[in-house]
C-alpha positions as CSV (number, residue, x, y, z in Angstrom):
1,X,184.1,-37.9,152.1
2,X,183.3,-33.7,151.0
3,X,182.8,-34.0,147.9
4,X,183.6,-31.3,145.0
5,X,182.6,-30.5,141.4
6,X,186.5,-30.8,140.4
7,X,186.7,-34.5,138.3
8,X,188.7,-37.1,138.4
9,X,190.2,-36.4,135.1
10,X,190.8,-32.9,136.3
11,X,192.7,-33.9,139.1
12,X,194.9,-36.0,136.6
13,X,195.8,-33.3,134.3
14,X,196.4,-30.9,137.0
15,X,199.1,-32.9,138.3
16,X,200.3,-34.3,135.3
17,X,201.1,-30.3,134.6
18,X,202.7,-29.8,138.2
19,X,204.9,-33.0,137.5
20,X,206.5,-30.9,135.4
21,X,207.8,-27.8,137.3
22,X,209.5,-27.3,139.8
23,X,209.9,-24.0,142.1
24,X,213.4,-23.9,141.5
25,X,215.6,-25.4,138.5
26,X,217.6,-27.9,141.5
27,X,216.2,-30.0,144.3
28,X,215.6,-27.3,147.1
29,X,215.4,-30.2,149.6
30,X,219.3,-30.0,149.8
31,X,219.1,-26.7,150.3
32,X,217.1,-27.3,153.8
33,X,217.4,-31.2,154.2
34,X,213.8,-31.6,152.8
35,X,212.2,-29.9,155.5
36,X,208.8,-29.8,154.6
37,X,209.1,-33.3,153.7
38,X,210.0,-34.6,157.1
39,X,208.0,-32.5,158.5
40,X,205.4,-34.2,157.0
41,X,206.5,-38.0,158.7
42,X,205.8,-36.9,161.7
43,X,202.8,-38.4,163.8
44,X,200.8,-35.5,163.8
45,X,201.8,-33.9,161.1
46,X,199.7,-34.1,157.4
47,X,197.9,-32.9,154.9
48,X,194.4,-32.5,154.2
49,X,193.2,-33.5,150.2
50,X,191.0,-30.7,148.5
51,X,187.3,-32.0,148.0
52,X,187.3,-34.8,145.4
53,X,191.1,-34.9,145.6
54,X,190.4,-38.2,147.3
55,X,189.5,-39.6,143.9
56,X,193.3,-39.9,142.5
57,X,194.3,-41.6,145.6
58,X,195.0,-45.1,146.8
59,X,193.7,-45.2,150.6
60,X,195.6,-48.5,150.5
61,X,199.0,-47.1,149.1
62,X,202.2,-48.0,151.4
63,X,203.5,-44.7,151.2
64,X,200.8,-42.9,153.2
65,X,198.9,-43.1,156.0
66,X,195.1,-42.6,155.2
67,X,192.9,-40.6,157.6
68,X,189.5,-38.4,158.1
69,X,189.7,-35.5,159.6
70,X,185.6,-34.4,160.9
71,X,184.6,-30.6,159.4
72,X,183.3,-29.7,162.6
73,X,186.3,-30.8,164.5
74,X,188.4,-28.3,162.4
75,X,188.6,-25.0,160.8
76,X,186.6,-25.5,157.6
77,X,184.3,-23.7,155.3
78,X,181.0,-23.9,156.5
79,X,179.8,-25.4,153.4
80,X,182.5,-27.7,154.1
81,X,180.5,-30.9,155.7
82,X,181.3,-34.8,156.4
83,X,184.6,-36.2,156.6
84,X,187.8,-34.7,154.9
85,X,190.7,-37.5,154.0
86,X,194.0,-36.4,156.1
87,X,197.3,-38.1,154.8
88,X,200.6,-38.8,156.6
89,X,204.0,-39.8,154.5
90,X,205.2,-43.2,155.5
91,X,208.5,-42.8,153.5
92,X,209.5,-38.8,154.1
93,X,211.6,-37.6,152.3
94,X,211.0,-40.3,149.6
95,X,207.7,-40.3,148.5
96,X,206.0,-40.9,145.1
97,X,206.6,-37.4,143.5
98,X,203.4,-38.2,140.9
99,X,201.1,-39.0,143.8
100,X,201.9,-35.5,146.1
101,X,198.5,-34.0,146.6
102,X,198.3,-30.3,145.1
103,X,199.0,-28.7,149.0
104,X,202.9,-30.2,148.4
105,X,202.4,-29.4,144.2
106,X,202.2,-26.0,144.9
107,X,204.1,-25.1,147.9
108,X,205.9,-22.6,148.8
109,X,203.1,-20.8,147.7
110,X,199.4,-20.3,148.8
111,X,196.7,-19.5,146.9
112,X,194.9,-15.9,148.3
113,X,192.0,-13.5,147.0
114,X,192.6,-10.0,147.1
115,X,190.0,-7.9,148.8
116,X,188.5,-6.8,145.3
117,X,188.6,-10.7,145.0
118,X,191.5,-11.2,142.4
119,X,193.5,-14.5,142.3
120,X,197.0,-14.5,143.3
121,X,199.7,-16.3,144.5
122,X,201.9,-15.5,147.7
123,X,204.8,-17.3,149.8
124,X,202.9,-20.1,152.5
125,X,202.2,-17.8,155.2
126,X,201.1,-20.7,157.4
127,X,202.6,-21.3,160.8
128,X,204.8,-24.2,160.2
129,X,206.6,-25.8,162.0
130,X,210.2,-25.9,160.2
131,X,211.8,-23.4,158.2
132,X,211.9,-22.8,154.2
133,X,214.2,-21.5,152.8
134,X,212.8,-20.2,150.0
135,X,209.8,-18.9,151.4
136,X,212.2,-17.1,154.4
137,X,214.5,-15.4,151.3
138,X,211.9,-14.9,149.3
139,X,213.5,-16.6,146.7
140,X,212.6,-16.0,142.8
141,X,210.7,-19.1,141.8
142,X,211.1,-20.6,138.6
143,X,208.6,-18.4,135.9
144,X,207.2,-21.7,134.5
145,X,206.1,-23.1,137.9
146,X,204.6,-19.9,138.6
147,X,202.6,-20.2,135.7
148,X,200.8,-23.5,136.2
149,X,200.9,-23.2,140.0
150,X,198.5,-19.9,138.9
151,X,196.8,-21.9,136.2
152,X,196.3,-25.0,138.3
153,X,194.9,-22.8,141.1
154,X,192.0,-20.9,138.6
155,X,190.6,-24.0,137.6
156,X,190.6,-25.4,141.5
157,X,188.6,-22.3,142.6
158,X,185.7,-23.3,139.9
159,X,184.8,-26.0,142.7
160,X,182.4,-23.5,145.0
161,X,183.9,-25.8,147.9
162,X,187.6,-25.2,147.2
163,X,186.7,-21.2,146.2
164,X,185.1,-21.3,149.8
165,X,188.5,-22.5,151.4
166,X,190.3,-20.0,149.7
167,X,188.5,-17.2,150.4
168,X,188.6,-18.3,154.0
169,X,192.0,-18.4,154.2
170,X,192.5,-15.4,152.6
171,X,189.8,-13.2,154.9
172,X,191.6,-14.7,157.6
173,X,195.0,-13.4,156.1
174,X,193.6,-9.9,155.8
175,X,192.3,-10.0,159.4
176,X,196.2,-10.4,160.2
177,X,197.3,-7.7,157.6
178,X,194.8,-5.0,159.3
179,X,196.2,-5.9,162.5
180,X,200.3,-5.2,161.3
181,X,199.1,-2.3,159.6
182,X,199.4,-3.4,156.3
183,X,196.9,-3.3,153.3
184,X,198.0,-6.4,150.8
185,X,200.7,-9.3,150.1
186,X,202.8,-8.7,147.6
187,X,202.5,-11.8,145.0
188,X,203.4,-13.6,141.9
């Protein structure tokens, strides 16, 4: 498996912080009928762990499917190498909340480097294949969930590997921008 500079223990307290906020003070899986969660139940559908997010997880956990997804098969860093582990909910909507892996912590937002290379947070601008509604409203997300989203993110991009996916995704956001004629996202 990749394998970061992020520890264990790290992992632990960042989501022991995200387990307690919330986007939104109410469930917003009534809101859409937990869209992104059965989105994720779906056989191809799943999510990829950060390097050395593998570390918090039980491969063997009924819950989840466990996979590997190959770096060269996919669009990684390329200081990404090896194997990636790629999970796939068993039990959408209901999965353990304290084992969701930071991507389903800290949606609906994304994590994205300006060009003068500041951290910020925007709305998921990936192409997904359901609708949120609170990335679609732009709804005001709860200030404290803002906060340690933001937080949780700064000490993520300390890993060079996870700083290199995040700078990737975000070049490749701006590529997009240039093309609508825009210069920046608005964020958090």
């Amino acid at each position: 498996m990749i394998k970061g500079t992020t520890r264990k223990r790290t992992f632990q307290a960042i989501y022991r912080l995200l387990d307690r906020v919330s986007p939104v003070p109410f469930d917003c899986g009534t809101v859409c009928g937990a869209a992104c969660c059965m989105a994720a139940g779906e056989p191809d559908m799943g999510l990829y762990l950060l390097p050395g997010e593998d570390k918090v997880h039980d491969r063997h956990a009924d819950w989840m499917t466990w996979g590997v997804l190959r770096t060269e098969d996919y669009e990684f860093p390329p200081s990404w190498h090896g194997a990636v582990p790629f999970i796939r909910c068993n039990t959408p909507p209901h999965c353990p909340r304290e084992r969701r892996p930071i991507q389903c912590r800290s949606f609906p937002l994304s994590p994205h480097f300006t060009a003068a290379g500041e951290l910020q947070l925007i709305y998921n601008d990936d192409d997904l294949p359901y609708c949120c509604p609170l990335i679609e409203d732009e709804v005001d997300l709860d200030p404290r969930f803002l906060r340690a989203t933001y937080t949780v993110w700064r000490h993520l991009v300390r890993d060079p590997l996870i700083r290199d996916l995040v700078e990737m995704d975000s070049r490749a956001r701006e590529t997009v921008l240039v093309a609508m004629g825009r210069d920046d996202y608005e964020n958090y």
